[in-house]
C-alpha positions in Angstrom: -47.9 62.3 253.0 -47.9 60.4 250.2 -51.0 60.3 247.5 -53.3 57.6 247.3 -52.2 54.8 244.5 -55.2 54.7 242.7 -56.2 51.5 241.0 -54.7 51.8 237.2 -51.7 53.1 239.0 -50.9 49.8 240.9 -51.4 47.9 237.9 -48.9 49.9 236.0 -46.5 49.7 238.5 -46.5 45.8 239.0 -46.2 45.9 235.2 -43.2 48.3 235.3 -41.8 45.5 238.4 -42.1 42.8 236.3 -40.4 43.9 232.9 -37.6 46.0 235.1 -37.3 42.2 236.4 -36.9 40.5 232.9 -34.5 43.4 231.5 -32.3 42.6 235.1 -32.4 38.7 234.2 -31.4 39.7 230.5 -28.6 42.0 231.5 -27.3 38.9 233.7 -27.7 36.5 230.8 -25.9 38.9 228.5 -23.2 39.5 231.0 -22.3 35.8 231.6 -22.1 35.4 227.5 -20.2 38.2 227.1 -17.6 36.7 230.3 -17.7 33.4 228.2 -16.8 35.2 225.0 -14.1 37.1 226.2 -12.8 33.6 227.7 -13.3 32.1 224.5 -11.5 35.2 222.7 -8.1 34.0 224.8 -8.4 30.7 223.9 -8.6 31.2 220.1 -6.0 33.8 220.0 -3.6 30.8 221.7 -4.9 28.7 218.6 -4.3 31.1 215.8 -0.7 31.9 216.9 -0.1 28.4 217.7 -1.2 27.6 214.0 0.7 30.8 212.2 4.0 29.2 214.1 3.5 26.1 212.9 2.4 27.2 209.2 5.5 29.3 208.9 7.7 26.6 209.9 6.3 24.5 207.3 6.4 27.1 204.7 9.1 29.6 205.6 11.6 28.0 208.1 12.2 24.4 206.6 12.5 25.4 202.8 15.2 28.4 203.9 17.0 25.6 206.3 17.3 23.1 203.5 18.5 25.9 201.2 20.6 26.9 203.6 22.3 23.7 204.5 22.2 22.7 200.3 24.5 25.7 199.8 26.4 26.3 203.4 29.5 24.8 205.7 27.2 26.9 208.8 23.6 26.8 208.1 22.9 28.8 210.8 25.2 31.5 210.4 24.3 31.7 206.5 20.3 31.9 207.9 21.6 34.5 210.2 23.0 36.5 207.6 20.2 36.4 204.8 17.9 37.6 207.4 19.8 40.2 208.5 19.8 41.9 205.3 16.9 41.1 203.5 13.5 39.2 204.6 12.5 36.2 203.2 8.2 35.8 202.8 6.0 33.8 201.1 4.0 35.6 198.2 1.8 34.1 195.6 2.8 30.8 197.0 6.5 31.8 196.5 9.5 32.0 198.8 10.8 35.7 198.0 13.7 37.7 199.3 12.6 41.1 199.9 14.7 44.4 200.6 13.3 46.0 203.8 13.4 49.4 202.8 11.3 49.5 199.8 9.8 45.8 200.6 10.0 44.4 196.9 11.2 41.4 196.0 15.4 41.5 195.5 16.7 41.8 192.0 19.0 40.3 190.3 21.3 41.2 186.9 19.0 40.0 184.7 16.0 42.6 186.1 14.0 39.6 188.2 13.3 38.6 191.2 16.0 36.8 192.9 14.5 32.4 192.9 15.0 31.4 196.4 17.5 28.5 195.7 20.8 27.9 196.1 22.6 28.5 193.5 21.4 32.1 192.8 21.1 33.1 196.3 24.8 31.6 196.6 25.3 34.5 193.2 23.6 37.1 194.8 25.3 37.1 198.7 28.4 36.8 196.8 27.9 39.6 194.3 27.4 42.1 197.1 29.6 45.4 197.1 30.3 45.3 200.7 34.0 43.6 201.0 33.7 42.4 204.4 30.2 40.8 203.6 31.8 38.9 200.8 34.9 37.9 202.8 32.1 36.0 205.4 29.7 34.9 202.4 33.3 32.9 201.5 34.0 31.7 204.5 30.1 29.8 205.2 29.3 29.3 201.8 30.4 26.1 200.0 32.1 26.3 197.2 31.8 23.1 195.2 30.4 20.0 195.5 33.2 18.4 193.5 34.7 15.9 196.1 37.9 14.5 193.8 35.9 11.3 193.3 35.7 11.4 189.6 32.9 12.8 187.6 30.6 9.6 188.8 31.1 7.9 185.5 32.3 4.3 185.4 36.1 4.1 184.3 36.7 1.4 181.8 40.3 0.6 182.2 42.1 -2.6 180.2 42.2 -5.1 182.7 44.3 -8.2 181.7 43.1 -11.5 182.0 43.9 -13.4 184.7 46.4 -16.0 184.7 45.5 -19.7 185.9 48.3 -21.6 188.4 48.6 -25.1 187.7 51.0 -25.8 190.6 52.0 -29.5 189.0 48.1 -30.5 188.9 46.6 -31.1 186.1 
């Protein structure tokens, strides 16, 4: 049989009851805040990548379409190629074509980086050694914008005065 609980016994063991009680209701709180955390976590993570799309686009994808279009017949297919040869990123605050293998920024003849516009990246895709890559570079990229309309200034030809027709009348 089982010993007699003597007095101080009882009182230690309601004590025991009641605090194994509080560290239950605890555990329960901290298991509901942890559920709504991880909920939360979710959530967030949706937010942060919806906000990285939507900062790249702003600072990555329009600049390199408007450079693209500026200097290309096919935008898409000129964007298609740059990418697929180097990789274009935003450092210091600066659009920069970067070569994958070694990831710094592309050099051109002069020993610095590459400026992401036109004009030089128009110089650089069509400076490369690989004779097929040039033959496409050709092809998309636009050569001029001359458009046989003059060189925009005003022409100031002799134009003879014109004659009045009296037809009789006076």
């Amino acid at each position: 049989m089982s010993e007699p609980i003597e007095p101080n016994t009882a009182d230690e063991l309601e004590t025991l009851r009641r605090v194994n009680a509080e560290l239950l209701q605890k555990s329960a709180t901290r298991r509901a805040r942890i559920q709504e955390l991880e909920a939360s976590v979710g959530t967030l993570t949706a937010k942060t990548t919806d906000a990285e799309t939507r900062i790249k686009a702003l600072t990555i994808d329009a600049p390199v379409s408007a450079v693209c279009e500026s200097i290309s017949v096919a935008p898409q297919a000129l964007r298609a190629a740059l990418e697929a040869e180097y990789k274009i990123e935003m450092r210091e605050g600066i659009l920069t074509l970067i070569n994958p293998p070694d990831g710094k920024p592309v050099m051109g003849k002069d020993g610095k980086s590459v400026p992401f516009q036109g004009e030089a990246i128009k110089n650089l895709l069509l400076e490369s050694k690989d004779a097929e890559k040039v033959k496409l570079y050709r092809a998309i990229l636009i050569a001029s914008k001359a458009s046989g309309a003059g060189d925009g200034a005003e022409s100031k030809r002799a134009v003879a005065p014109a004659s009045k027709h009296r037809f009789g009348l006076r």
